[in-house]
C-alpha positions as a LaTeX table, in Angstrom:
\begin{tabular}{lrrr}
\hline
Residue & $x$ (\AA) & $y$ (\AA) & $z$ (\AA) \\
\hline
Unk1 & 167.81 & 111.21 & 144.33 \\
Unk2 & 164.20 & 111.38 & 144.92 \\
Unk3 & 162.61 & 110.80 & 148.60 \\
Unk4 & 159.15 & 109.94 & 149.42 \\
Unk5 & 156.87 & 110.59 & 152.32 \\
Unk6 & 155.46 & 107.27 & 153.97 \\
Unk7 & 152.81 & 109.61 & 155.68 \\
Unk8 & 152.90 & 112.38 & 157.94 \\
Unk9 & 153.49 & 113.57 & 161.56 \\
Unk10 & 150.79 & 114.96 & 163.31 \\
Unk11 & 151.63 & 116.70 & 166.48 \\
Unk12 & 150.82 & 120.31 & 168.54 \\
Unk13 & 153.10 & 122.42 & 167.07 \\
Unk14 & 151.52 & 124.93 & 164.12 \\
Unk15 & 154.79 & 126.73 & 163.57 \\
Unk16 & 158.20 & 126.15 & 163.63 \\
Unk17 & 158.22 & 129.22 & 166.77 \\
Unk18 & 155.46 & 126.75 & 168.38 \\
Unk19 & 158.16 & 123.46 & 168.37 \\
Unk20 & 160.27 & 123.15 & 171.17 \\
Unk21 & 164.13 & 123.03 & 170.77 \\
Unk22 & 164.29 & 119.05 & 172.23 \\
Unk23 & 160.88 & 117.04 & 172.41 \\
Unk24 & 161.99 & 115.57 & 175.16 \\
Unk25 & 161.92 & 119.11 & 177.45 \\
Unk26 & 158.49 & 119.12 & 177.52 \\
Unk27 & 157.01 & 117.66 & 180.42 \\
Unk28 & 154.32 & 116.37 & 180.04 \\
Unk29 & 155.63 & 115.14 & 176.51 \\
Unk30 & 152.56 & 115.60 & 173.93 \\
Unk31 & 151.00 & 112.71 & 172.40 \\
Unk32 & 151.81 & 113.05 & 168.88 \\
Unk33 & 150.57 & 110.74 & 165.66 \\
Unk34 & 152.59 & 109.38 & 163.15 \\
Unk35 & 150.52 & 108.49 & 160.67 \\
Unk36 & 151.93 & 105.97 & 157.92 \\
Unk37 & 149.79 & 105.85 & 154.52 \\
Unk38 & 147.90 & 103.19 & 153.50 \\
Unk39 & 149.99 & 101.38 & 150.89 \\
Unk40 & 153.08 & 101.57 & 153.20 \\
Unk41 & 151.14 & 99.70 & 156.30 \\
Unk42 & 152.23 & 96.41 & 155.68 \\
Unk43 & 155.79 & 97.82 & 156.77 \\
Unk44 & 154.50 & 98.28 & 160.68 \\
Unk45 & 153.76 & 94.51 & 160.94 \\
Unk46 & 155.38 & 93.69 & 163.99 \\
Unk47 & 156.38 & 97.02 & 165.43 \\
Unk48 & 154.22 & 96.47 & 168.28 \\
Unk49 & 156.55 & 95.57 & 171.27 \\
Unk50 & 159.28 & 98.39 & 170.49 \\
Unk51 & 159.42 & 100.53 & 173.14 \\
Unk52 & 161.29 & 103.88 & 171.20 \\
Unk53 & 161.37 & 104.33 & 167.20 \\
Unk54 & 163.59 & 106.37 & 165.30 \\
Unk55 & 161.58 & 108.15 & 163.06 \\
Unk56 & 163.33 & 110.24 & 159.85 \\
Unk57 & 160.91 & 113.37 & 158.83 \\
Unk58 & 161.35 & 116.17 & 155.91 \\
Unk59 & 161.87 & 119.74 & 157.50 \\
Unk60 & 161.09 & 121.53 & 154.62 \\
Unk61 & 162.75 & 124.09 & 152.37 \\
Unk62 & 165.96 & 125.23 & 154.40 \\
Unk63 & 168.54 & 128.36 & 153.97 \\
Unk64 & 171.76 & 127.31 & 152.44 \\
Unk65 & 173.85 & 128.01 & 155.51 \\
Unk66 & 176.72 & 125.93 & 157.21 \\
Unk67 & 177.08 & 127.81 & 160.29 \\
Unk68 & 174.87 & 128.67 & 162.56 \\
Unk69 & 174.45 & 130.80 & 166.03 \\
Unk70 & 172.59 & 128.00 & 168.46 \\
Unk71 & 170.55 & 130.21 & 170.01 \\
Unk72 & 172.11 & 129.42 & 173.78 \\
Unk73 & 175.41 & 130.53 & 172.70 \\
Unk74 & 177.32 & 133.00 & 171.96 \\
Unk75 & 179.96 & 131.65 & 168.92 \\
Unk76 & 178.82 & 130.29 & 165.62 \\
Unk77 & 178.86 & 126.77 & 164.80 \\
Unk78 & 179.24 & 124.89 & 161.92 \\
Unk79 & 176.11 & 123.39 & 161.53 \\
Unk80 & 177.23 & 120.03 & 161.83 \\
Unk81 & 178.64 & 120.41 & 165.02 \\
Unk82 & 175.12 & 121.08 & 166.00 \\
Unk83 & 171.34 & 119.85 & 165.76 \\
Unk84 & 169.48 & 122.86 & 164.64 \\
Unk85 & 166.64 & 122.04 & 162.45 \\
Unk86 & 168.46 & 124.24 & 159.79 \\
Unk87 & 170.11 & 121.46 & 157.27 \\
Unk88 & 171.36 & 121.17 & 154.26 \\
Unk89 & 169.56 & 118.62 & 153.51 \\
Unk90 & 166.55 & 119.30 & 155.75 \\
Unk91 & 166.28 & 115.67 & 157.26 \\
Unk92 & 165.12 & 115.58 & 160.65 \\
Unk93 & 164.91 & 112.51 & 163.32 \\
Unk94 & 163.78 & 111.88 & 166.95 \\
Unk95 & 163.94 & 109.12 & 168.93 \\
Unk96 & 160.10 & 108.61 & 170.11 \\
Unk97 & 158.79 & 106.77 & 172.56 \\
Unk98 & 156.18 & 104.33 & 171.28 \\
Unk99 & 152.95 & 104.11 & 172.93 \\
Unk100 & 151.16 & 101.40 & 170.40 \\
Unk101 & 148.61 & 101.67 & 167.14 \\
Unk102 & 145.72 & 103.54 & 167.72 \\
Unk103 & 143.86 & 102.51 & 164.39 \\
Unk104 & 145.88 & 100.76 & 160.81 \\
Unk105 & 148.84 & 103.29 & 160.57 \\
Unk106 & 148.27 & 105.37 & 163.13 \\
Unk107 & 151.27 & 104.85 & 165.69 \\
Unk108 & 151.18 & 106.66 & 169.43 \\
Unk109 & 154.61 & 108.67 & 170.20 \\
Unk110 & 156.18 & 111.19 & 172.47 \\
Unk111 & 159.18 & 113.54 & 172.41 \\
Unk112 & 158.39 & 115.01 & 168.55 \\
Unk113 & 159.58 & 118.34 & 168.49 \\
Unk114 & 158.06 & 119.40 & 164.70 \\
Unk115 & 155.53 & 120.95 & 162.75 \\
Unk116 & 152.07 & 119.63 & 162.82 \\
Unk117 & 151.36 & 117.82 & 158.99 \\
Unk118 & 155.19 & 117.67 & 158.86 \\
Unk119 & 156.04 & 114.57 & 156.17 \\
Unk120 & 157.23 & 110.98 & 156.91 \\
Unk121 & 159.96 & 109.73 & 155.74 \\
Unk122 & 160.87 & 105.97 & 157.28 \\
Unk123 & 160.26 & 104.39 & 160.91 \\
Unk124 & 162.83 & 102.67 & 162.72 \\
Unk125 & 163.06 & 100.50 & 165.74 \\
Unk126 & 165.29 & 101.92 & 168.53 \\
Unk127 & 167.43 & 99.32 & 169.70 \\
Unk128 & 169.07 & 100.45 & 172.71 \\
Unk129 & 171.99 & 97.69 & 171.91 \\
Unk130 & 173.00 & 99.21 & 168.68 \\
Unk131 & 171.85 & 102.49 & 169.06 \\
Unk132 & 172.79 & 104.27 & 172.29 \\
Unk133 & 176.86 & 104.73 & 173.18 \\
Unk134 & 176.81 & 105.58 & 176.81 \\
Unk135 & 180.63 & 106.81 & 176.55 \\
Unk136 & 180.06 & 108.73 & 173.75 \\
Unk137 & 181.30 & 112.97 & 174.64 \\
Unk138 & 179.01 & 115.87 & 174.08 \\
Unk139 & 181.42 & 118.05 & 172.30 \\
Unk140 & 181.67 & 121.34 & 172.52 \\
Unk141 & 178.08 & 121.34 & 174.15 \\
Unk142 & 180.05 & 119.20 & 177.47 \\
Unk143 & 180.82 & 122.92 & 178.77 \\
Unk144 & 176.94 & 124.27 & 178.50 \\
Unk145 & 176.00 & 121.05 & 180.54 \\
Unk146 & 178.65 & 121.43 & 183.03 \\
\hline
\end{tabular}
């Protein structure tokens, strides 16, 4: 299987101790860039109007690990019971809000909570219809928020 950036990210954050744990903490969110090469820019006709994108990134090279101590707790997790950035398959996504182009390729967004020059992978529109379940539980993480 072979993956290819679509462009980059460009955001704040120099190192991975610089991102926050959730984008969306931050208040005020940064204004980040996603920045879509070139040959891949006739892909963002009709974007415009989207409020929130999903956007798929590459983390980088990972540890092989499948548990993990979230850094709020005090038991270790399998690390898909969990969003730390540490994957597997080092595949990361936020749901952004979308603030417009500012140039060809260069799309506006909030709530990114990665590396500055951190790759692209694909950009999707959020669709709060298909992809929010408002019933949907927490998990294990129900008890931090209660």
């Amino acid at each position: 299987m072979i993956l290819q950036a679509i462009g980059h990210l460009e955001t704040p954050f120099a190192t991975i101790a610089d991102c926050p744990r959730n984008g969306r903490r931050l208040d005020p969110a940064p204004e980040c860039l996603a920045v879509v090469e070139p040959r891949f820019q006739p892909g963002l006709a009709w974007i415009e109007g989207f409020s929130h994108l999903i956007l798929l990134y590459w983390l980088g090279p990972q540890p092989e690990q499948v548990t993990i101590r979230p850094p709020f707790d005090d038991r270790e997790r399998g690390v898909f019971a969990t969003r730390s950035p540490v994957r597997p398959n080092p595949i990361g996504l936020s749901v952004v809000a979308f603030a417009g182009l500012d140039g060809p390729g260069r799309l506006l967004v909030r709530y990114l909570d990665c590396r500055n020059r951190t790759p692209l992978l694909d950009i999707k529109p959020y669709l709060p219809t298909t992809d929010a379940e408002p019933g949907a539980s927490m998990g294990w993480l129900a008890a931090k928020r209660a």
